[in-house]
C-alpha positions in Angstrom: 0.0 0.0 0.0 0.8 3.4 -0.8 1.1 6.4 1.4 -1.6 8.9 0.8 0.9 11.4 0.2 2.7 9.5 -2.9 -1.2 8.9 -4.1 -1.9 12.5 -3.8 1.5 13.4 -5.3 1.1 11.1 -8.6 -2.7 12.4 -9.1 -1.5 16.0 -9.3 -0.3 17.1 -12.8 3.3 17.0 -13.4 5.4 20.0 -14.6 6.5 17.7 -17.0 4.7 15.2 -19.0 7.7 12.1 -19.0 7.4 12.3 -14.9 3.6 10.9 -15.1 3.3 7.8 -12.7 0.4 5.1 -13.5 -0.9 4.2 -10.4 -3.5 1.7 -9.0 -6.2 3.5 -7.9 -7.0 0.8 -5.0 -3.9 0.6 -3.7 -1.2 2.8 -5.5 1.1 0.3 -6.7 2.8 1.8 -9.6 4.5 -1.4 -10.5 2.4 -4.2 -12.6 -0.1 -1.4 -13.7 -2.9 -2.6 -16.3 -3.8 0.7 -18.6 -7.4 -0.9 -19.8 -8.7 -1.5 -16.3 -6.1 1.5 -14.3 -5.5 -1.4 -11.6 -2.3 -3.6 -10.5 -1.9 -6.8 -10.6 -2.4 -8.1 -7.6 -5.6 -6.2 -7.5 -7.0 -7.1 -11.0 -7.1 -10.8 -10.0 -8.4 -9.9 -6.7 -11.5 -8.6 -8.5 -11.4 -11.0 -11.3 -12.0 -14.0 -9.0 -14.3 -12.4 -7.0 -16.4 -11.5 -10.6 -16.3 -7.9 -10.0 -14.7 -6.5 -14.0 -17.0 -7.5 -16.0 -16.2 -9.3 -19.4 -13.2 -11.3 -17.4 -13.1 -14.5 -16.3 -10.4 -17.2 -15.2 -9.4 -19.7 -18.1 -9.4 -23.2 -17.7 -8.6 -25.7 -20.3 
């Protein structure tokens, strides 16, 4: 988990446009961020399992 202040920080906009940080917006993790869904990682499968994005579900074969 992120502090608030590095979540507050990264949703302010930078002077310059290189120093933009993706982060999750559940948790602020800025490593392992998804673009299409603005999550990490560890929180996209958190809410994939539980059925909570739609349109995604756990493959099996």
């Amino acid at each position: 988990m992120a502090k608030t202040s590095v979540k507050a920080r990264a949703a302010k906009t930078p002077k310059f446009q290189t120093r933009a940080v993706n982060r999750c917006f559940k948790c602020g993790r800025k490593h392992g961020f998804m673009r299409d869904f603005g999550l990490c990682r560890i929180c996209f499968r958190e809410l994939a399992n539980e059925g909570k994005i739609p349109g995604v579900k756990k493959s099996s074969w």
